[in-house]
C-alpha positions as CSV (number, residue, x, y, z in Angstrom):
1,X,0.0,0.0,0.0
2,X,1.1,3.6,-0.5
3,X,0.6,5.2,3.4
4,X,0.9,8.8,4.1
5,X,1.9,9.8,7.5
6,X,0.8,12.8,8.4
7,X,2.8,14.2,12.0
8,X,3.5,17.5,13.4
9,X,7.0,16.6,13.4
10,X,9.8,14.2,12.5
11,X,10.0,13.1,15.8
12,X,11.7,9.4,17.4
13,X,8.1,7.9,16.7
14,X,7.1,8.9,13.0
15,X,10.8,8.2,11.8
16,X,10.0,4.4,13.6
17,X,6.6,4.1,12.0
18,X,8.3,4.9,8.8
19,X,10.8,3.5,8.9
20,X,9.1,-0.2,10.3
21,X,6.3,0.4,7.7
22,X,8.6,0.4,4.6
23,X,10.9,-3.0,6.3
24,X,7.0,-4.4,5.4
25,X,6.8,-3.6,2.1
26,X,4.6,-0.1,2.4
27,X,5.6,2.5,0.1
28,X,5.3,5.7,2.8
29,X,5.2,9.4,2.6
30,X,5.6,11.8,5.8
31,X,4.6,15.0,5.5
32,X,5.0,17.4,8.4
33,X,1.6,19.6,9.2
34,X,0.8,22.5,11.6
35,X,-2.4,23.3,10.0
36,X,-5.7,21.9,8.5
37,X,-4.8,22.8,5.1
38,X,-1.5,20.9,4.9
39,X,-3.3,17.6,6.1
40,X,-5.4,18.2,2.8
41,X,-2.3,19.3,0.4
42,X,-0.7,16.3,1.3
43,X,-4.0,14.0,0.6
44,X,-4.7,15.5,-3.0
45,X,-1.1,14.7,-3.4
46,X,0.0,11.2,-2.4
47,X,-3.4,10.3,-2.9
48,X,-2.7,7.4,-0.5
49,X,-4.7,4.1,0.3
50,X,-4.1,5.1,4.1
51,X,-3.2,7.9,6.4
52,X,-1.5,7.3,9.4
53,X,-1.0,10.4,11.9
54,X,1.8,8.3,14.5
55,X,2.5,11.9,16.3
56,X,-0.5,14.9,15.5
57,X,-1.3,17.9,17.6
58,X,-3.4,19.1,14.3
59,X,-6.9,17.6,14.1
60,X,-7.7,16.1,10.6
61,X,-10.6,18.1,8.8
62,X,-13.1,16.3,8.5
63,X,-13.3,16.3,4.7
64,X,-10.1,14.4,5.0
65,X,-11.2,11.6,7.0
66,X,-14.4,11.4,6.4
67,X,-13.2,10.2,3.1
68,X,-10.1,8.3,3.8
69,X,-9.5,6.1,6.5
70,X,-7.4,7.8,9.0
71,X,-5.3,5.9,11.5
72,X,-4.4,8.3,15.0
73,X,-1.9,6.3,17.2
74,X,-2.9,7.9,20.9
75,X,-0.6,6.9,23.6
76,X,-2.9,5.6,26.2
77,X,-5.0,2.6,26.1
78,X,-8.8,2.1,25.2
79,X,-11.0,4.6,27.1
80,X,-8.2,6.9,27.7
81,X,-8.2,10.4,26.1
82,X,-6.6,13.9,26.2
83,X,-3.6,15.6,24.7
84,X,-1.3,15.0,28.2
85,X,-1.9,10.8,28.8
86,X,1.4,9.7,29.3
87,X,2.1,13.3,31.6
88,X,-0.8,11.5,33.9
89,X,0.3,8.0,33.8
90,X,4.0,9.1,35.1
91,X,2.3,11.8,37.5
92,X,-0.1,8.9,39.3
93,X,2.4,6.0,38.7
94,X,0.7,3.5,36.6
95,X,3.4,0.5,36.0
96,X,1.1,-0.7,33.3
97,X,-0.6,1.7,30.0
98,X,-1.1,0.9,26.8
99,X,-0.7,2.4,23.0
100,X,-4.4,2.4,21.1
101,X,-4.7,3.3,17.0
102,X,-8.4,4.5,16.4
103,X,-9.6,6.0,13.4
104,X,-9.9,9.8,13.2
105,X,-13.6,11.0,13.5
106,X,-15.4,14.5,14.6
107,X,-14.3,13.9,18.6
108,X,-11.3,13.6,19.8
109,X,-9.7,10.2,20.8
110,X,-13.1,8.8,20.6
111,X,-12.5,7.5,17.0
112,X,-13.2,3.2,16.4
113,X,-11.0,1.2,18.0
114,X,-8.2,-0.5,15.1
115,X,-6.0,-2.1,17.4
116,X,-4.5,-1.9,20.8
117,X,-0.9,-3.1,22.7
118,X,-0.5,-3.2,26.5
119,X,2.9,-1.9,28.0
120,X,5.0,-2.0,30.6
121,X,5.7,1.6,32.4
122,X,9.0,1.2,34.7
123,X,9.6,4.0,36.5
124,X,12.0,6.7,33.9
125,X,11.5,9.4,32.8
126,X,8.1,10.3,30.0
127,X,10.5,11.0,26.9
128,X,12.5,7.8,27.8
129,X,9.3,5.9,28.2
130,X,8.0,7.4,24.9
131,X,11.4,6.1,22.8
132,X,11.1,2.8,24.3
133,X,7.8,1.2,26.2
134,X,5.4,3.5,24.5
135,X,7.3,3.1,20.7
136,X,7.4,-0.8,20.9
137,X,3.6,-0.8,21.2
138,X,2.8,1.8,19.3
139,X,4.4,0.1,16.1
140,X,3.0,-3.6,17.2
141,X,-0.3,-1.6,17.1
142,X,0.4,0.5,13.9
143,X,1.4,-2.5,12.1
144,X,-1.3,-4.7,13.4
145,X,-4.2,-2.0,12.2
146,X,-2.3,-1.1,9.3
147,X,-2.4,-5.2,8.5
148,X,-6.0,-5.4,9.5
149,X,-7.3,-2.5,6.9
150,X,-5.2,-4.5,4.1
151,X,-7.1,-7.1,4.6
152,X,-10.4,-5.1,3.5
153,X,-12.5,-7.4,6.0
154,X,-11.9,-6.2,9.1
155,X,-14.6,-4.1,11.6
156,X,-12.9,-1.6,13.7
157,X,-14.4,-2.1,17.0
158,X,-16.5,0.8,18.3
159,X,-15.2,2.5,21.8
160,X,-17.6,1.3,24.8
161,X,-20.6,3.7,26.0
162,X,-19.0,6.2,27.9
163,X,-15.7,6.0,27.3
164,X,-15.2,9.5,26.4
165,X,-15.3,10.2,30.6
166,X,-11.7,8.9,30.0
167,X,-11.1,12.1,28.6
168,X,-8.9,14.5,31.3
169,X,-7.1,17.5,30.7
170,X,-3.9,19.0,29.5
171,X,-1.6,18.5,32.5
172,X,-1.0,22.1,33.5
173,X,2.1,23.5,35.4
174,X,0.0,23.6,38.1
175,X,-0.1,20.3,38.8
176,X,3.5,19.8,38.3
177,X,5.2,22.7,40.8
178,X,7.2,21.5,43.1
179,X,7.2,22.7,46.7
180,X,10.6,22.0,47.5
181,X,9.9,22.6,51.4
182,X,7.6,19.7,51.7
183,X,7.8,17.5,48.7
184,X,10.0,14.2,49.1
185,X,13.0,13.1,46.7
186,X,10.2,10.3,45.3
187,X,7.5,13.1,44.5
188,X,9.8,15.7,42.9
189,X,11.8,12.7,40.8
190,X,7.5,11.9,39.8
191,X,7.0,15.5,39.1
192,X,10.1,16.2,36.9
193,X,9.7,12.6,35.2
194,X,6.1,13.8,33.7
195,X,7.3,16.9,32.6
196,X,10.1,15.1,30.3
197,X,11.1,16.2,28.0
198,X,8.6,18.8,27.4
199,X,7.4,20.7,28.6
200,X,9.7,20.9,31.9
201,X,8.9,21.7,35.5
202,X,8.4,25.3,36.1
203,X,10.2,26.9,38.8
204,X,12.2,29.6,40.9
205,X,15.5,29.5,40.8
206,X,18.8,32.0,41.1
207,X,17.1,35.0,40.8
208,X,15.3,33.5,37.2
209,X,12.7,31.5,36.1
210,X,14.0,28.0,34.7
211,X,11.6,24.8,33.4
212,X,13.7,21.9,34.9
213,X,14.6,19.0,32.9
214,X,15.0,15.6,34.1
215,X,15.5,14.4,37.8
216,X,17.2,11.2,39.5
217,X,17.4,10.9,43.2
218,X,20.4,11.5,45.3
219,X,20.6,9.7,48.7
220,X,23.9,10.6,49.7
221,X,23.7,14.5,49.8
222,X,21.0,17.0,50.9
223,X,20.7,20.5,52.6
224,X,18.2,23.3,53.0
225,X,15.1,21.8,50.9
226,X,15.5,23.5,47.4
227,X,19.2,25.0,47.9
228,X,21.6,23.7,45.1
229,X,23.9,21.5,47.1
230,X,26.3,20.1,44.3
231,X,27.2,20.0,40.8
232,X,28.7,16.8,38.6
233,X,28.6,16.6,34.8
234,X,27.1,19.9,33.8
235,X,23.6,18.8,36.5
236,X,23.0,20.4,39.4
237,X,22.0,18.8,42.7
238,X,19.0,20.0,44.4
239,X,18.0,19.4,48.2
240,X,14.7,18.0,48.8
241,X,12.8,17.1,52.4
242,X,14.4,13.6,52.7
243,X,18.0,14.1,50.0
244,X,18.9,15.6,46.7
245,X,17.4,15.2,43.4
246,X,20.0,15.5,40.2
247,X,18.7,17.8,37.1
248,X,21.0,17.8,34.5
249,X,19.0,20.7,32.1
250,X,17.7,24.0,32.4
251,X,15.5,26.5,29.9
252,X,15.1,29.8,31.0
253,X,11.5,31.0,30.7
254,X,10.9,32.9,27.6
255,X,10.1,36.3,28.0
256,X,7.2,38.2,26.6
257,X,8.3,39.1,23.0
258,X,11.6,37.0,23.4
259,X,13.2,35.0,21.2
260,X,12.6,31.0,21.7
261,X,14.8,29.3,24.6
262,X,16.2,26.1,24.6
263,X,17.3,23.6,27.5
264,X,21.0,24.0,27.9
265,X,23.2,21.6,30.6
266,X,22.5,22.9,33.9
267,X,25.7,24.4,34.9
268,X,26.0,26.6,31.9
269,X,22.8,27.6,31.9
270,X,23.3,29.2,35.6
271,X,27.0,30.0,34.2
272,X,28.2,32.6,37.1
273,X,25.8,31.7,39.7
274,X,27.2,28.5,41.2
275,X,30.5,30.0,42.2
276,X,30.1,28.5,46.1
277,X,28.6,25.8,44.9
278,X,30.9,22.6,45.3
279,X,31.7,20.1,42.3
280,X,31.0,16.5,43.4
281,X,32.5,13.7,40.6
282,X,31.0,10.7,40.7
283,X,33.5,7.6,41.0
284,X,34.1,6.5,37.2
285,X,34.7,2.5,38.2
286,X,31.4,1.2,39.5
287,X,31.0,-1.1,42.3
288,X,27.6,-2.9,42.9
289,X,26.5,-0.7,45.7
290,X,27.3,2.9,43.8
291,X,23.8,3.8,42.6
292,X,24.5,7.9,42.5
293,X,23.6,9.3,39.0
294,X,26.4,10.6,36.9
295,X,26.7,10.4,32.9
296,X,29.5,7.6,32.5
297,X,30.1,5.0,34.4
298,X,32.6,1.7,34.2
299,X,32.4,-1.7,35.7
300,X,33.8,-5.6,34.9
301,X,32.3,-8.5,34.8
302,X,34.6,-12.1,33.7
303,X,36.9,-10.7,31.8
304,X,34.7,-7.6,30.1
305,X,34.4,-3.9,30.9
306,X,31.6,-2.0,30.5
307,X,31.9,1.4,29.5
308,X,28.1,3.4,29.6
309,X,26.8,6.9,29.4
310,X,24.1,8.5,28.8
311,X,24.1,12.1,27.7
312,X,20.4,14.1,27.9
313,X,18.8,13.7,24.1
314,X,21.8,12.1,22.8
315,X,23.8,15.1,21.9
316,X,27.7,14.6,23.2
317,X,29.0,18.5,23.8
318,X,32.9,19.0,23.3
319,X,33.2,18.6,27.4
320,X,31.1,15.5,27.3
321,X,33.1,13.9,24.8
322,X,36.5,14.8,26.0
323,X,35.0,13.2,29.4
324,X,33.8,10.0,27.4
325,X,37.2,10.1,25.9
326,X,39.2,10.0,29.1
327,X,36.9,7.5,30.3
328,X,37.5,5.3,27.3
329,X,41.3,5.7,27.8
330,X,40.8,4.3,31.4
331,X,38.6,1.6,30.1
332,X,41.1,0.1,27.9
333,X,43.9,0.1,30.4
334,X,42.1,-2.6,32.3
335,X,42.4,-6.0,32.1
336,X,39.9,-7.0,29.4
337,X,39.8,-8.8,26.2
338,X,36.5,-7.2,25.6
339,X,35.2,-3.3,25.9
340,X,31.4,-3.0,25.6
341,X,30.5,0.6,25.1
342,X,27.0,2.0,25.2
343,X,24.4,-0.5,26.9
344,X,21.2,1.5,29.3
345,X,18.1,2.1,27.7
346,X,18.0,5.2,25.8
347,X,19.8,7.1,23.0
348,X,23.1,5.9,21.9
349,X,24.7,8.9,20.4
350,X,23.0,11.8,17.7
351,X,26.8,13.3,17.8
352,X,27.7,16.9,18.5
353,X,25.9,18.9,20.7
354,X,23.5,21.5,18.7
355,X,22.6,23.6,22.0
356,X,25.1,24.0,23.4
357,X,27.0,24.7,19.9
358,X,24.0,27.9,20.1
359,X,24.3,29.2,23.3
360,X,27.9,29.6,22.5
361,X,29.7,32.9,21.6
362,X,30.7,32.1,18.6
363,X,28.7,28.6,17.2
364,X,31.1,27.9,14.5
365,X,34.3,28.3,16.8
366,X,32.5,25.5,18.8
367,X,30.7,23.5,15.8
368,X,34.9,22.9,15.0
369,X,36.0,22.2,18.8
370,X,33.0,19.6,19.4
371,X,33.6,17.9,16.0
372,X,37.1,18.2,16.5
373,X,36.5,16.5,20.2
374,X,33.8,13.6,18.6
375,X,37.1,12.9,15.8
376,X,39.5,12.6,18.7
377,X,36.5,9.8,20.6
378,X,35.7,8.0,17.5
379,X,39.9,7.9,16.5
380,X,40.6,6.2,20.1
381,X,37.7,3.4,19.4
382,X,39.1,3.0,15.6
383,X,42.7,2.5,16.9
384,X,42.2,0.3,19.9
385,X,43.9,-2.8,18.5
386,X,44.4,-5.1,22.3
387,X,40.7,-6.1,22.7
388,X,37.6,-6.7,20.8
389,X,35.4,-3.5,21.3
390,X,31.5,-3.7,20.8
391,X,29.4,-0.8,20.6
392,X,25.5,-1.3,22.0
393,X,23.4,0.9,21.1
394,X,20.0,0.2,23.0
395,X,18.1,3.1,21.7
396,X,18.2,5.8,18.8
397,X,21.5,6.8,17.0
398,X,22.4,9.7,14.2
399,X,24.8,11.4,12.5
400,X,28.5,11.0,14.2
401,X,26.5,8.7,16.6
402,X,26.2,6.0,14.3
403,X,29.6,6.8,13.2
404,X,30.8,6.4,16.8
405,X,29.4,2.7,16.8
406,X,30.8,1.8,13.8
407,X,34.5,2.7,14.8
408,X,33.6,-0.4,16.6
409,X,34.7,-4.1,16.1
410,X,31.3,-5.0,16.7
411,X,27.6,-3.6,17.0
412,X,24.8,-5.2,19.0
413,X,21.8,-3.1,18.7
414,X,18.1,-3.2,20.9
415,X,15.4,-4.2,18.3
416,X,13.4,-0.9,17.8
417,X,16.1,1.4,17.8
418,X,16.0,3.4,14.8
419,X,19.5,4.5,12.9
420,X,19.8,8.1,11.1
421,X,23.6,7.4,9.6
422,X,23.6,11.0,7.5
423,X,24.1,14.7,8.3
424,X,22.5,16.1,5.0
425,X,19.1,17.7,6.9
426,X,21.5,19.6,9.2
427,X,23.3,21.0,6.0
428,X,26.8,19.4,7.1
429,X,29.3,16.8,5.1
430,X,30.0,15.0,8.2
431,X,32.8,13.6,10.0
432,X,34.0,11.0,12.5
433,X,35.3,9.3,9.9
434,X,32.5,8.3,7.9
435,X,34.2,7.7,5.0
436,X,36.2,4.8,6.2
437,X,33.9,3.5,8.0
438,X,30.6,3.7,6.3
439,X,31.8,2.3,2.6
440,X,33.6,-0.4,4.9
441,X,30.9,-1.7,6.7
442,X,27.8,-1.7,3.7
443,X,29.6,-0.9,0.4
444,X,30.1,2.4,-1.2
445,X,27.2,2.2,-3.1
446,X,25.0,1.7,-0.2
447,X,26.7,4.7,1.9
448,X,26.1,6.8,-0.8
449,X,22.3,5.8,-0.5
450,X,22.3,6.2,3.1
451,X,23.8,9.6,3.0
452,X,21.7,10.8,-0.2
453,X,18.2,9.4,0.9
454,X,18.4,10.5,4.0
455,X,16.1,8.4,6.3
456,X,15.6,6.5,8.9
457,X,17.0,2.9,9.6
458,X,15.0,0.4,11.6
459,X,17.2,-2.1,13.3
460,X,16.3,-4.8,11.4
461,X,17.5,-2.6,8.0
462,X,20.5,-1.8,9.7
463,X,21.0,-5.7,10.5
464,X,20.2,-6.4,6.8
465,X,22.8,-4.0,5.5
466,X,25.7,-4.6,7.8
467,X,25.1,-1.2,10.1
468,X,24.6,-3.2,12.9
469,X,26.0,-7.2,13.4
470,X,23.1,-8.5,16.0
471,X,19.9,-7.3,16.9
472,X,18.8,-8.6,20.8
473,X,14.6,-8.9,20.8
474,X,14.3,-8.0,24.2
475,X,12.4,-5.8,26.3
476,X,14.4,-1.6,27.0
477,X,14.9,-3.0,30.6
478,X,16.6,-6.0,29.8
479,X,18.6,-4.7,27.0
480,X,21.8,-4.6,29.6
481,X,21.8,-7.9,30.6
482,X,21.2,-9.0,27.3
483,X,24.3,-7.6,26.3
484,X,26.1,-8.7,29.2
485,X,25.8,-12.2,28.9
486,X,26.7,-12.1,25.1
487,X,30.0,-10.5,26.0
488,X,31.0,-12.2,28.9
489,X,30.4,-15.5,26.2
490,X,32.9,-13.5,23.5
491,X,35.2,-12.7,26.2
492,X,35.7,-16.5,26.9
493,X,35.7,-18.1,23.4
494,X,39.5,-19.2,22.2
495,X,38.7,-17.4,19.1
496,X,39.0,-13.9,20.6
497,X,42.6,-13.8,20.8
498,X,42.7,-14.9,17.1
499,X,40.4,-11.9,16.1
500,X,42.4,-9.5,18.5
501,X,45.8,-10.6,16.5
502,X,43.9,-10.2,13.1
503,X,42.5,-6.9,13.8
504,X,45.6,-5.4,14.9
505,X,47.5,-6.5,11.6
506,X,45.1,-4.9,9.6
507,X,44.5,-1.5,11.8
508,X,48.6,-1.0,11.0
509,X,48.2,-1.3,7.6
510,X,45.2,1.3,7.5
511,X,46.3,4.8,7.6
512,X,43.1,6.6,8.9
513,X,44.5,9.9,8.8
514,X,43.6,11.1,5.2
515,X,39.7,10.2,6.1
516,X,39.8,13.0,8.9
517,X,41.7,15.5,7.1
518,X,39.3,15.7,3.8
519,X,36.5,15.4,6.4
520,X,37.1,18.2,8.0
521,X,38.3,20.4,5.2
522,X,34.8,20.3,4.3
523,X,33.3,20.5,7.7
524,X,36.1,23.8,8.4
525,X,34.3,25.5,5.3
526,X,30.7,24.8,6.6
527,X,31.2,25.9,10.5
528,X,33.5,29.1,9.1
529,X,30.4,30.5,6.6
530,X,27.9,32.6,8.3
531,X,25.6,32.2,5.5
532,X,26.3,28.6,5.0
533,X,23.1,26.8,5.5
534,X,23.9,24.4,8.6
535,X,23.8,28.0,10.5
536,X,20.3,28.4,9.9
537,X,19.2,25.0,10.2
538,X,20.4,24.4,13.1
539,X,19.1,27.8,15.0
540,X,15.5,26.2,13.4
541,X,16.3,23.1,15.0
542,X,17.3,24.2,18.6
543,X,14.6,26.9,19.0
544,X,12.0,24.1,17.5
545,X,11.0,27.1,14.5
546,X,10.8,27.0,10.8
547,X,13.7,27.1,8.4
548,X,13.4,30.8,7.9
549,X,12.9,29.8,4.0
550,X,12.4,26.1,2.2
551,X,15.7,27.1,0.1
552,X,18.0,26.9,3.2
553,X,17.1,23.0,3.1
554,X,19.6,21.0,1.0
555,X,17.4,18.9,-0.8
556,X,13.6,17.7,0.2
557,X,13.7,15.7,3.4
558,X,11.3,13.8,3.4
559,X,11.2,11.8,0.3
560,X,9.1,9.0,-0.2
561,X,10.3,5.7,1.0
């Protein structure tokens, strides 16, 4: 069938769909909508056997789906109903939802019932839930209805009598303040977990207003309820009634008139207001009672290290990677024969950080330090030649994130994470040496599809290519042990040794430094042009606007899949 998705933006679930929809042999069309009129432009269009709408805060008019069958995916299950349903599941701490696709009609969420998939709901964060949990059974569901209309026989089921009292409201931000003098560490962590990513918790803060992004309970420290106690990777530490809550990212409130804001790490965003606040590192070597939060973290298990981080919407800032870097130096002078890197639940790596690349003085001063500093990362992986190094990416990867898995010997990858291994729709060539790497691992001809086309990877392409060399079926939560087992089992076959030997004969005949040099040549012209188009993109990007005009956009980017 030729599908349309229809989605007010290219977000972790509508590249998923897309990309899960063509693996089954759909031809598929996304087009990006913020008003009525668009939903129709696109329909006299693609003129599609079925339209899909995975992520929509437009309504479809009704001479739209009162003509075509229209699938809305609405994260919640049957009965549930409202614009904020996962906010509310988090908030009251359901450990069970679901994922429903109903066909659009005149009410809201009220639509006939196509198909529905239960779901766990561990306790992370909403944005984590929503790239893991809440997109496995979304895409069961979407694929289930999209199998059921194919089949031309199936009767959506119509939504019981009075399930529209299901229907609650958008959760406001005043239900989510925080009262810092009588809240515990459990109810902020709740609070701040419903708010993320978007839209944040509201508060006071500094002498400025700030949403808070992201929380994770501290034992260990505490103070005056709401004083910031402690800093460690760019977070700040918060005091509650009963210990500390970590929240790595700020946004300042946007002022009447203002420009957009965007969330920035913690510390920099309250850069010259911390001065007596004290820095607290986290141990990098992990025993099996250190449970404090920190970004990176290392620990052994017969005969493997594990190297993980997890850096807030998988952006890696030039700090962050030069911390990952030294992290991976101390990695690799342990003991090992094998180095897992990656593992969690969440992102992998989307490469260099765009933010923090905008709050900066000069963006294209830092664009070329933060490349520089993802090079340096991704050189160190390619040139480790004493142990077998697999990267495991659990959840979404792009750009030089994908890159930095492939410096690796090997790639085990969660099923239903989705790969973006191109830079084109941010306007740059791309670096981290992706033109050893790429060609290496799928062909030239294939990279140069991957690069020009521009879309989304399910894990299962990626598998089918040679992007990725396992994919683990397993739930996000069980994703680490997964991995551990497997590479506990490479660590002690005989025929590691033999592929540690080989590797490091052919890593000294490579010379690797060529790639990096023509990389950046081309990446030094982009960042150094104030009128190249990356610049603009990118601001779009950060501050969630429009590209001020369709011309700064390389080429389309969405094409039809």
């Amino acid at each position: 069938m030729h599908i349309l998705l229809v989605a007010s933006a290219f977000n972790s679930l509508t590249q998923r769909v897309q990309a899960e929809l063509r693996d089954h042999g759909h031809s598929v069309a996304v087009q990006l909508v913020h008003e009525e009129d668009l939903v129709r432009e696109a329909v006299r269009r693609e003129r599609p056997d079925l339209v899909v709408a995975p992520y929509l805060k437009t309504a479809i008019p009704r001479d739209v789906w009162s003509v075509h069958t229209c699938l809305v995916v609405h994260p919640g299950p049957v009965g549930d109903r409202g614009p904020s349903s996962l906010d509310w599941a988090v908030h009251e701490g359901a450990d069970r939802w679901g994922v429903t696709v109903l066909q659009a009609n005149a009410e809201m969420d009220a639509g006939d019932v196509w198909a529905s998939v239960a779901c766990p709901l561990p306790p992370v964060g909403k944005s984590d839930l929503y790239r893991n949990e809440i997109s496995d059974a979304a895409v069961e569901a979407v694929l289930v209805a999209v199998g059921r209309f194919a089949s031309g026989t199936y009767t959506p089921a119509p939504q019981a009598s009075g399930a529209g009292e299901g229907c609650r409201p958008l959760f406001r931000q005043s239900l989510r303040r925080i009262d810092w003098q009588s809240d515990s560490t459990a109810t902020v962590v709740r609070k701040l977990r419903a708010a993320d990513s978007q839209p944040g918790v509201l508060d006071e803060l500094r002498g400025g207003e700030w949403f808070l992004h992201g929380g994770y309970p501290e034992s260990r420290l505490g103070g005056r309820p709401g004083d910031v106690v402690a800093t460690r990777d760019g977070a700040i530490c918060r005091a509650t009634t009963d210990g500390a809550v970590w929240i790595p990212e700020l946004r300042p409130r946007r002022a009447p008139g203002g420009p957009a804001t965007f969330k920035l790490p913690a510390t920099s965003a309250l850069a010259g207001r911390l001065s007596a606040v004290p820095e607290r590192p986290a141990p990098l070597h992990r025993t099996g009672d250190d449970d404090t939060w920190s970004e990176i973290g290392y620990r052994e298990e017969a005969g493997t290290g594990f190297l993980s981080f997890s850096f807030r919407g998988g952006a890696m800032s030039t700090e962050q990677c030069q911390r990952l870097l030294c992290a991976y130096r101390f990695a690799c002078s342990r003991p090992t024969s094998v180095l897992v890197v990656g593992g969690g639940r969440d992102f992998f790596s989307n490469g260099i950080h765009l933010n923090v690349i905008e709050a900066a003085a000069d963006p294209g001063a830092e664009s070329w330090a933060n490349i520089n500093a993802m090079d340096d990362l991704v050189e160190a992986v390619l040139t480790t030649t004493d142990r077998l190094v697999v990267a495991a990416p659990a959840g979404n990867a792009a750009a030089g994130g994908v890159m930095l898995a492939l410096a690796a010997d090997e790639v085990w990858c969660r099923a239903g994470a989705v790969f973006n291994p191109h830079y084109r729709l941010m306007g740059l060539y791309g670096s981290e040496y992706w033109t050893y790497t790429l060609p290496r691992r799928v062909g030239a001809p294939a990279a140069d599809r991957l690069m020009r086309d521009a879309l989304p990877v399910s894990s299962t392409a990626a598998h089918r290519l040679g992007l990725v060399d396992r994919v683990i079926p397993c739930a996000p939560q069980s994703f680490d042990a997964e991995v551990g087992a497997l590479a506990t089992r490479l660590a002690a076959l005989p025929a590691t040794q033999s592929r540690i030997h080989a590797k490091k004969e052919e890593r000294d005949r490579v010379d690797l430094a060529p790639y990096r040099e023509a990389e950046l040549v081309r990446m030094h012209r982009i960042f150094a042009d104030p009128h190249h188009p990356y610049h603009g993109l990118r601001r779009a990007f950060v501050r969630k606007e429009r590209p001020a005009s369709a011309a700064a956009v390389p080429q389309p980017p969405f094409p039809r899949g």
